[in-house]
C-alpha positions as CSV (number, residue, x, y, z in Angstrom):
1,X,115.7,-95.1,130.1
2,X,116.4,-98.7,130.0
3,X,119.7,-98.1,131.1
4,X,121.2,-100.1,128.0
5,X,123.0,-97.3,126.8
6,X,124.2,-94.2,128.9
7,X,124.6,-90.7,127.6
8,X,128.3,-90.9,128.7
9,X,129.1,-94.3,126.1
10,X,127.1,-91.9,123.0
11,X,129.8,-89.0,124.0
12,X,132.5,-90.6,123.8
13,X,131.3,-92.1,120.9
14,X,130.9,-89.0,119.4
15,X,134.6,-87.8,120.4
16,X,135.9,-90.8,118.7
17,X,133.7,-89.5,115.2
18,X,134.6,-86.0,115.2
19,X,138.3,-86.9,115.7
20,X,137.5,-89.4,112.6
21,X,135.9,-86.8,110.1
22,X,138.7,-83.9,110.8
23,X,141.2,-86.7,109.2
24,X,139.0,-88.4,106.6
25,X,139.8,-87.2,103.2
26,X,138.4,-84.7,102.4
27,X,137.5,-83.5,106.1
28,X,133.7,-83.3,106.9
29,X,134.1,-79.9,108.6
30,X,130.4,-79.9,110.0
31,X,131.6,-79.6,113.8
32,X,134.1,-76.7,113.4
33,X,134.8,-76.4,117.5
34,X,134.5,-78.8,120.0
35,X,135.5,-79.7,123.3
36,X,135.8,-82.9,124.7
37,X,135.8,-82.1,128.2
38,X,132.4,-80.0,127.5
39,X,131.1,-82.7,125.9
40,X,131.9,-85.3,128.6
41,X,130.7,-83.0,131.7
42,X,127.5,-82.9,130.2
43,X,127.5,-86.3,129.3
44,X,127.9,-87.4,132.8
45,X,125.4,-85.1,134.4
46,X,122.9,-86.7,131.8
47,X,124.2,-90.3,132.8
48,X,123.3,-89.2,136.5
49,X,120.3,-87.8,135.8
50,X,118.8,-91.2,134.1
51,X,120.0,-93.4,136.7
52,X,118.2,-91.4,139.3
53,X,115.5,-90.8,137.4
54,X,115.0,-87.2,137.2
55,X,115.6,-86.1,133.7
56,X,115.1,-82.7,132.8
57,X,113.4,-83.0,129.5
58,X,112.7,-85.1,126.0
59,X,116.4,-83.8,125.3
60,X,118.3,-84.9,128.7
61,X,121.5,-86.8,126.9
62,X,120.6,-85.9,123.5
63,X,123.9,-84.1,121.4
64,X,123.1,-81.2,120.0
65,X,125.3,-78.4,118.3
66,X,124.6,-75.1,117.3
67,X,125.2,-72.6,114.6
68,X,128.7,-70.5,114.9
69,X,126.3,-67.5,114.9
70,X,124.9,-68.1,118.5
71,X,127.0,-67.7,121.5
72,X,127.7,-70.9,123.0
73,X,130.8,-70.5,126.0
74,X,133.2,-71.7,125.7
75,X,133.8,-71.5,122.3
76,X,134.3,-68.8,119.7
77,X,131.6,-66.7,118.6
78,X,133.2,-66.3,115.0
79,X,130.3,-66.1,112.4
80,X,131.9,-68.0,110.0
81,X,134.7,-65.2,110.1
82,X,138.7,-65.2,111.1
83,X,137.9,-61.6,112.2
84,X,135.3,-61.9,114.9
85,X,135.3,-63.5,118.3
86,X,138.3,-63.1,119.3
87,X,138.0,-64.7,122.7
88,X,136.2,-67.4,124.0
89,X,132.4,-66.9,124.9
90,X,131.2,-66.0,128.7
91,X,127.6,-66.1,128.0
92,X,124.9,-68.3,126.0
93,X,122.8,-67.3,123.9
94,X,119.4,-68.2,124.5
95,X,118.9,-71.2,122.2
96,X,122.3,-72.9,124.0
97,X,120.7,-71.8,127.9
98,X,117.4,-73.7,127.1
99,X,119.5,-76.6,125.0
100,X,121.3,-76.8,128.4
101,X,118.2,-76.3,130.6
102,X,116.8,-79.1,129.1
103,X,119.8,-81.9,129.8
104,X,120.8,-81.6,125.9
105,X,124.9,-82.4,125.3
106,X,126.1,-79.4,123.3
107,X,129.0,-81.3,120.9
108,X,130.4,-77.7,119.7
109,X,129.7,-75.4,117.3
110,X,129.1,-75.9,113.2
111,X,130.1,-74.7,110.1
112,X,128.3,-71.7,108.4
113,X,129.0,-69.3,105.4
114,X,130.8,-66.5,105.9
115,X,128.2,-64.1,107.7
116,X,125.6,-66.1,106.4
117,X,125.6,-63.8,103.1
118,X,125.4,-67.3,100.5
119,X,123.5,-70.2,100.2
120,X,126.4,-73.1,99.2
121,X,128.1,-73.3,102.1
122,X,131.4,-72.3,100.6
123,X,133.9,-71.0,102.9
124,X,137.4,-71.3,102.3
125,X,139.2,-69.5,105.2
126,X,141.3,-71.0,107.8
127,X,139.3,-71.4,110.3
128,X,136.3,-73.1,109.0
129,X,136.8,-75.2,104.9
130,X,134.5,-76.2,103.1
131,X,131.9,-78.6,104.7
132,X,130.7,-81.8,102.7
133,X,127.3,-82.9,101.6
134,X,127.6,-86.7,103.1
135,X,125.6,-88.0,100.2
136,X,127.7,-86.8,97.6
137,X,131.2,-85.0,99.7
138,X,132.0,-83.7,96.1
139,X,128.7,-81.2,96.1
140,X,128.2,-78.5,98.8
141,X,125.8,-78.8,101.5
142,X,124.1,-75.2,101.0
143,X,123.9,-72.3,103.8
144,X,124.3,-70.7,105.5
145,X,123.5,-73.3,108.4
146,X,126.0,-75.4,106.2
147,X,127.8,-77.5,108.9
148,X,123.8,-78.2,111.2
149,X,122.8,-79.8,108.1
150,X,125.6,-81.6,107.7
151,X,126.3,-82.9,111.1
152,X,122.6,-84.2,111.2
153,X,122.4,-86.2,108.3
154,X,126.5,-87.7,109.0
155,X,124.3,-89.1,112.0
156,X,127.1,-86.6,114.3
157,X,123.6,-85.6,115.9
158,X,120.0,-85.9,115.8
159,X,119.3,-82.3,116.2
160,X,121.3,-79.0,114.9
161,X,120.2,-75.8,115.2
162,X,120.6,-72.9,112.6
163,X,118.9,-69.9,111.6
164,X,117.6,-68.7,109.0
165,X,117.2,-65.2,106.5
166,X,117.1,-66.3,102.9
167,X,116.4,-70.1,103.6
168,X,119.7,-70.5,105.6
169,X,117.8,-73.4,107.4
170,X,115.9,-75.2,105.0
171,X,118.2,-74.8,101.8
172,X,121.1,-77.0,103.6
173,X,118.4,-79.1,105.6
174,X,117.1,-79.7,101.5
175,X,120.4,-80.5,100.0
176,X,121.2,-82.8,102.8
177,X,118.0,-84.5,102.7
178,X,116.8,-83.9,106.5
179,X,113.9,-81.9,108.4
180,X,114.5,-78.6,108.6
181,X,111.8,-75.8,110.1
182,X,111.8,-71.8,109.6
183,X,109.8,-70.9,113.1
184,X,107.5,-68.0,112.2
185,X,109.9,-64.7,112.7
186,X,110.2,-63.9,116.8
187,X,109.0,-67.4,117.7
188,X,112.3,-68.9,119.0
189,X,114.1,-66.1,120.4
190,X,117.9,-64.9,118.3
191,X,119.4,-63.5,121.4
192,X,122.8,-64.1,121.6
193,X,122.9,-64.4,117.7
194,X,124.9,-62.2,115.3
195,X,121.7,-59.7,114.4
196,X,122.7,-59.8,111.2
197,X,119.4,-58.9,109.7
198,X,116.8,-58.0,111.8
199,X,113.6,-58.0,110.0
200,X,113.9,-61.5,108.0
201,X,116.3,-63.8,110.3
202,X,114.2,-66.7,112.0
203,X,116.1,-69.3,114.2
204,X,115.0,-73.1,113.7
205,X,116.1,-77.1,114.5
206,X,117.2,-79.0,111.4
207,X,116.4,-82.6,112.8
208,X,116.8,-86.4,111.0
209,X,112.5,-86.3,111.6
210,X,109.6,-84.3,111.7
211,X,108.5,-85.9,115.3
212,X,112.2,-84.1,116.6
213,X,111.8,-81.0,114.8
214,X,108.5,-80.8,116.5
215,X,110.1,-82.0,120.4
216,X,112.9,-79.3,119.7
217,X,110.5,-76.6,118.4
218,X,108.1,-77.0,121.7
219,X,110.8,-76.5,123.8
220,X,112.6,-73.8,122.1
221,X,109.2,-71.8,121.3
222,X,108.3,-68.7,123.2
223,X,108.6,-65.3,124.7
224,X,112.0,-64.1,125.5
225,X,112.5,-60.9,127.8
226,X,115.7,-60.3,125.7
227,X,114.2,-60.6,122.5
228,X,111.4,-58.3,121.8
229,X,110.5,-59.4,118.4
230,X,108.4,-62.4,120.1
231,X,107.1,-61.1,123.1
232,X,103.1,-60.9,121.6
233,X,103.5,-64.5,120.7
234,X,100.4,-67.3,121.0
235,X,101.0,-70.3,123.0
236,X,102.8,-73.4,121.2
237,X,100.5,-75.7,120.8
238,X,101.2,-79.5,118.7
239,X,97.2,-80.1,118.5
240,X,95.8,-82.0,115.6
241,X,99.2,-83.5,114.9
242,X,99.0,-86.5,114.8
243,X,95.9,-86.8,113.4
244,X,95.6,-90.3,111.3
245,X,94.6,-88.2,108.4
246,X,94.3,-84.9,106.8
247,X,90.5,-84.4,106.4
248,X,89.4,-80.8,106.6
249,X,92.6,-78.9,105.1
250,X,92.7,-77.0,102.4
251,X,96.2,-76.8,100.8
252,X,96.9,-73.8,98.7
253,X,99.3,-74.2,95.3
254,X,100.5,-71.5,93.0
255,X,101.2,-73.8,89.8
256,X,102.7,-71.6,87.8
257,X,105.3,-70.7,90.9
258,X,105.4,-74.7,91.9
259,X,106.6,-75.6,88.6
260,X,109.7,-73.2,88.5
261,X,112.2,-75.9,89.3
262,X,114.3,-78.7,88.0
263,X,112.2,-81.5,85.9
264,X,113.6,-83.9,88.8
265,X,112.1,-82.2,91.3
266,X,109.2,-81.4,89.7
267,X,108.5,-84.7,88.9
268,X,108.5,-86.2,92.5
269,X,107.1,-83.1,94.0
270,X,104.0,-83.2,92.2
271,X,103.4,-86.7,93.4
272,X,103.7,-85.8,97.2
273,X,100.9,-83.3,96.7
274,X,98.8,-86.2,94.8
275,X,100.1,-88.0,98.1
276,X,99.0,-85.3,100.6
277,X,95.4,-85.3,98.4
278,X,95.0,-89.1,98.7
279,X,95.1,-88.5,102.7
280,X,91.9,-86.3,102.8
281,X,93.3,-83.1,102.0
282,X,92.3,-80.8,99.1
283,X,94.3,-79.3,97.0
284,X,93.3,-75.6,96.5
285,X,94.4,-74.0,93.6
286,X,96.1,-69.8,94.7
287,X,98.1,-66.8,92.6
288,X,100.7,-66.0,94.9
289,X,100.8,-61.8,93.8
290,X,104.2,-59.5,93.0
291,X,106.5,-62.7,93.5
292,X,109.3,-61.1,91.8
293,X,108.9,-58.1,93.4
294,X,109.1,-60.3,96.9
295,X,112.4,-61.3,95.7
296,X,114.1,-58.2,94.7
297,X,112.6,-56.7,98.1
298,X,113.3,-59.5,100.2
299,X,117.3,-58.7,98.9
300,X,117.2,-55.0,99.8
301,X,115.6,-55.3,103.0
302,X,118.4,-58.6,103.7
303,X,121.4,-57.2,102.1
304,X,121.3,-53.1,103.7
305,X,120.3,-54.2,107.0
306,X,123.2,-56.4,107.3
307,X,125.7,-53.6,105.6
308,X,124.0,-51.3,108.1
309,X,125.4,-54.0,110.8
310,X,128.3,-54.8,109.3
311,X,130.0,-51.3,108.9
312,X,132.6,-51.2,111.0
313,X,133.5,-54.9,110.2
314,X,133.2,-54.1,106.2
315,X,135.4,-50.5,107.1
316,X,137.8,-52.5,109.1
317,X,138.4,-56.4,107.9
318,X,137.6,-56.3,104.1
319,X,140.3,-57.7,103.6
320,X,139.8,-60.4,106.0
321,X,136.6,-61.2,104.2
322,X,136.2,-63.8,101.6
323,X,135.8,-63.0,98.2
324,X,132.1,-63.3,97.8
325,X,131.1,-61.6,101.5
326,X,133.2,-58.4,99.8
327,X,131.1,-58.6,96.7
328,X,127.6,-59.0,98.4
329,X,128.1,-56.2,101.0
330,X,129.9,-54.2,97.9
331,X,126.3,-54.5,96.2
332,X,124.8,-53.7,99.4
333,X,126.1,-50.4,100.3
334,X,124.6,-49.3,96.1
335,X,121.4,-49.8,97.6
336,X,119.3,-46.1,98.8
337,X,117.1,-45.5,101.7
338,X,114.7,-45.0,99.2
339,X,115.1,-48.7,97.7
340,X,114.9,-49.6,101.4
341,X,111.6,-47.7,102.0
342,X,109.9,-49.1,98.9
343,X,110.8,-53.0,99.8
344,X,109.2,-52.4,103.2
345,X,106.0,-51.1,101.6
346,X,106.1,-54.1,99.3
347,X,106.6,-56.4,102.3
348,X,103.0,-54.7,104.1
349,X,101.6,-55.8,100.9
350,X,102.8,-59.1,100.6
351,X,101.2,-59.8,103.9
352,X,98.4,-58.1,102.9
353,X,98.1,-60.7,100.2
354,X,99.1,-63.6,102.3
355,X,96.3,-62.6,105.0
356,X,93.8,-62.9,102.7
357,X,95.2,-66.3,100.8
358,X,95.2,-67.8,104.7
359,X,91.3,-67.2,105.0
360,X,91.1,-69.5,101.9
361,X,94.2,-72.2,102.8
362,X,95.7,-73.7,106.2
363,X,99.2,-73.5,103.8
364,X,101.0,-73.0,101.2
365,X,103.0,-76.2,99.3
366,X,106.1,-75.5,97.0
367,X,109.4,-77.8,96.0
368,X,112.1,-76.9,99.0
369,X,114.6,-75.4,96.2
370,X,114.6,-75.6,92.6
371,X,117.4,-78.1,92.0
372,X,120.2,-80.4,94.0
373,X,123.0,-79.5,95.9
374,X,125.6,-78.0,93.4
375,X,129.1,-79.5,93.1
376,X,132.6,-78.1,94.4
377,X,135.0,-77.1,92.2
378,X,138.6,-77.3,92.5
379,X,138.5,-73.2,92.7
380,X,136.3,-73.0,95.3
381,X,138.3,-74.4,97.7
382,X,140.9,-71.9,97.3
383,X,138.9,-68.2,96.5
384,X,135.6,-69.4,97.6
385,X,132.4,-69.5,95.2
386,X,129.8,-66.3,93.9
387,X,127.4,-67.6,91.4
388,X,124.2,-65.1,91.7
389,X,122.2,-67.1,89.4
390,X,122.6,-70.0,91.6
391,X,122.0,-68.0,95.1
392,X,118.7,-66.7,93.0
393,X,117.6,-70.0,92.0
394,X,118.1,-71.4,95.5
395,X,116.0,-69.0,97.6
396,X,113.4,-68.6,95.0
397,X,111.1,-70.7,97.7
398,X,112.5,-69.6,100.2
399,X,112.2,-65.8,100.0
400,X,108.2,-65.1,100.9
401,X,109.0,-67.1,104.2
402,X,111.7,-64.8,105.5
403,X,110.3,-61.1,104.1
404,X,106.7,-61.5,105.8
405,X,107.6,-64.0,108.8
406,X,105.4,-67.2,108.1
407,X,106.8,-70.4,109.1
408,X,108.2,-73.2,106.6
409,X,108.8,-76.6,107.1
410,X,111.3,-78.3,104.7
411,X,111.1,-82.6,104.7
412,X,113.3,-84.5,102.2
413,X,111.1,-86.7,99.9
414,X,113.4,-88.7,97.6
415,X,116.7,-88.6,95.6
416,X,117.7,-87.3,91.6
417,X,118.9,-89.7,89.7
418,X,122.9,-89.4,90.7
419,X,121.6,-89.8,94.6
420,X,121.2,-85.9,96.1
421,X,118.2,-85.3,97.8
422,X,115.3,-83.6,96.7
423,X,112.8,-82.2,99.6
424,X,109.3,-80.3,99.8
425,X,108.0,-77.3,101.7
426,X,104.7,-76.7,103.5
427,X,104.6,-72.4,104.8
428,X,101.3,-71.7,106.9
429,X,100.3,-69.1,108.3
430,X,101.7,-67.0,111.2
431,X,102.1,-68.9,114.3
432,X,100.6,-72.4,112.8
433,X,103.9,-74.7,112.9
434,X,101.5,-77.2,114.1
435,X,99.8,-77.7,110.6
436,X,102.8,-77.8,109.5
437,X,104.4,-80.6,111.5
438,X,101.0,-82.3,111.3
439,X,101.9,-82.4,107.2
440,X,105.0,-83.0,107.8
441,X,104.4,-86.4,109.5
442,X,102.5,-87.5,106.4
443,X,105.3,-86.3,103.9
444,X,107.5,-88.6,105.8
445,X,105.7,-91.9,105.2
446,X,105.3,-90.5,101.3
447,X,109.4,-91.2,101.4
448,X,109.0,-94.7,100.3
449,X,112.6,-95.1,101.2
450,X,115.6,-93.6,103.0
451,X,119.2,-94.0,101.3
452,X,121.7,-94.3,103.4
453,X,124.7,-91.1,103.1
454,X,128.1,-92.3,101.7
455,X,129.3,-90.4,105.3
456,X,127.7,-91.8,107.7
457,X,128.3,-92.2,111.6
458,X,126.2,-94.2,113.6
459,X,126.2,-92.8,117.2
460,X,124.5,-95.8,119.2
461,X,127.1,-98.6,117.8
């Protein structure tokens, strides 16, 4: 606003990075199609709009880039694939036409796992390598929103947006030690997306801060003709979020679920909940019921709907496909209609459950993900990288968010001991991001510091 900096000076700023971290060794790969003509034109419609003084929103001039599983013209709607999108985009998905609605610079189009069907990252095929963690570029940046994550803690952009069926949002947004929020399911509308799973997929912004997670989320949130799932939904509302304290909430924690994590995480975890008590709120102790029988569900219900989608793709490309893709939608198609059936009985229970817990709690605290950001091997840059025990480990958080709908909100909190972030998670009830963002906030100022990543680009310079 001051007119210091222009929109136009940040672009071109931003050309000159994403030039930079294609050719640094080894290759970032968050961004993995850009334009810089795009990127410009918006640039200097945002530049125009500031000097006459009729932005169109918090967003006018801020970069932004989005997920390779929304439509975004003109680039490649490819999924993470070397199969799909053959031809450049004509039409936005819904996320990009309100990004662009609302003055934001779209900078291209990141990195994800193939399909979305993992939680590292790792995707070795042609188009798209293997994105790096920018704390530690040896260790993965988890997925499947790999390269959001990635491009908003290398400082590419302040905001990303991914989305999320298995904690493809808030795993990455963990391991690279940023905000990330889960929306509760139909909230921001996934038109345009891949509808890769239908019943657990929840779009979201991964952000550097809680404040623009909570700008993104107010202008992303609500009813979309084209996208049926959140037509019914409340009004967005931020109130009470900023309240100076957080008198009057009861926050509810399952300790024998809390504690199934890495001594690391535990360890600093359990101190941002002390935290979080020292700022009014009470600390309420719940049994979170049939939370292995959530995960198995959650995989069936996951796993078949995207074979189901995926058929003619998994008749048609296998061979195209990674390595690990083949072997996840290979264990999908074992799974029965029966097995499908069941899950979606045990999901009207969990929320059963969860209705009830909410009467007692405004939310639900756990660690983000059990343990830091794994490290790349030599192999995985070649064949790619299928280690169930890790994906299992990863979501084990994660799961109850995406199979009954509730929102999550993931905020880094502090680092292990060889410098990879460590992050919490607050879940509420449906429709309540704003208790969420409201804890969130105070998690923030628990972070007694922020390390600087080892890739790091600073934008205003």
């Amino acid at each position: 606003r001051s007119g210091k900096l222009t929109p136009s000076q940040v672009a071109k700023n931003i050309i000159a990075m994403l030039e930079d971290c294609d050719k640094s060794t080894p290759p970032l790969r968050a961004i993995v199609q850009w334009d810089p003509e795009q990127i410009m034109l918006m640039a200097e419609a945002s530049t125009a709009r500031y000097r006459n003084k009729c932005t169109l929103s918090y967003l006018d001039g801020i970069p932004v880039c989005l997920k390779e599983e929304f439509k975004v013209v003109p680039y490649h709607h490819r999924v993470g694939t070397v199969f799909l999108g053959a031809q450049p985009e004509t039409e936005d998905a819904t996320v990009a036409k309100k990004l662009r609605e609302a003055g934001a610079i779209i900078i291209g189009v990141s990195n994800m796992h193939e399909l979305g069907t993992g939680t590292t990252g790792c995707n070795p095929n042609r188009y798209h390598k293997i994105p790096r963690n920018p704390y530690k570029p040896s260790h993965f940046t988890g997925g499947s929103s790999s390269g959001s994550a990635a491009a908003v803690a290398a400082g590419l952009c302040p905001v990303a947006i991914g989305t999320d069926g298995g904690g493809s949002v808030r795993i990455p947004a963990s391991f690279c030690g940023v905000v990330g929020l889960k929306g509760t399911f139909g909230r921001i509308s996934c038109h345009g997306s891949l509808p890769l799973s239908y019943s657990t997929v929840s779009a979201g912004p991964i952000c550097t801060s809680v404040a623009d997670a909570a700008i993104v989320y107010s202008i992303l949130a609500e009813p979309d003709p084209l996208y049926p799932y959140g037509l019914n939904q409340p009004k967005v509302t931020l109130s009470g979020m900023c309240a100076p304290d957080l008198k009057g909430l009861k926050l509810g924690v399952d300790w024998t679920f809390f504690k199934a994590c890495d001594a690391e995480v535990l360890s600093i975890c359990e101190k941002a909940v002390e935290h979080l008590q020292s700022l009014g709120a009470s600390v309420v102790e719940v049994s979170l019921p049939e939370m292995e029988e959530v995960r198995v569900a959650h995989v069936i219900c996951i796993l078949s709907e995207m074979r189901d989608f995926l058929q003619p793709d998994f008749n048609k490309h296998f061979q195209e496909m990674n390595l690990e893709t083949r072997a996840n939608l290979a264990l999908a198609s074992q799974f029965t209609a029966l097995d499908y059936i069941t899950a979606n009985r045990q999901r009207t229970r969990s929320m059963r459950f969860l209705r009830e817990i909410f009467t007692t709690v405004n939310c639900i605290l756990t660690p983000a993900v059990a343990c830091t950001a794994p490290r790349i091997h030599e192999s995985d840059l070649l064949t790619g990288s299928s280690d169930m025990s890790f994906t299992v480990r990863s979501m084990r958080f994660m799961q109850l968010g995406n199979f009954t709908g509730i929102p999550g909100l993931v905020v880094p909190i502090g680092y292990s001991t060889a410098g990879l972030p460590i992050s919490f998670q607050v879940m509420a009830k449906w429709w309540d991001e704003a208790v969420l963002l409201r804890i969130g906030l105070k998690l923030e100022q628990f972070r007694y510091q922020t390390k600087k990543p080892s890739i790091y680009y600073d934008i205003l310079a």
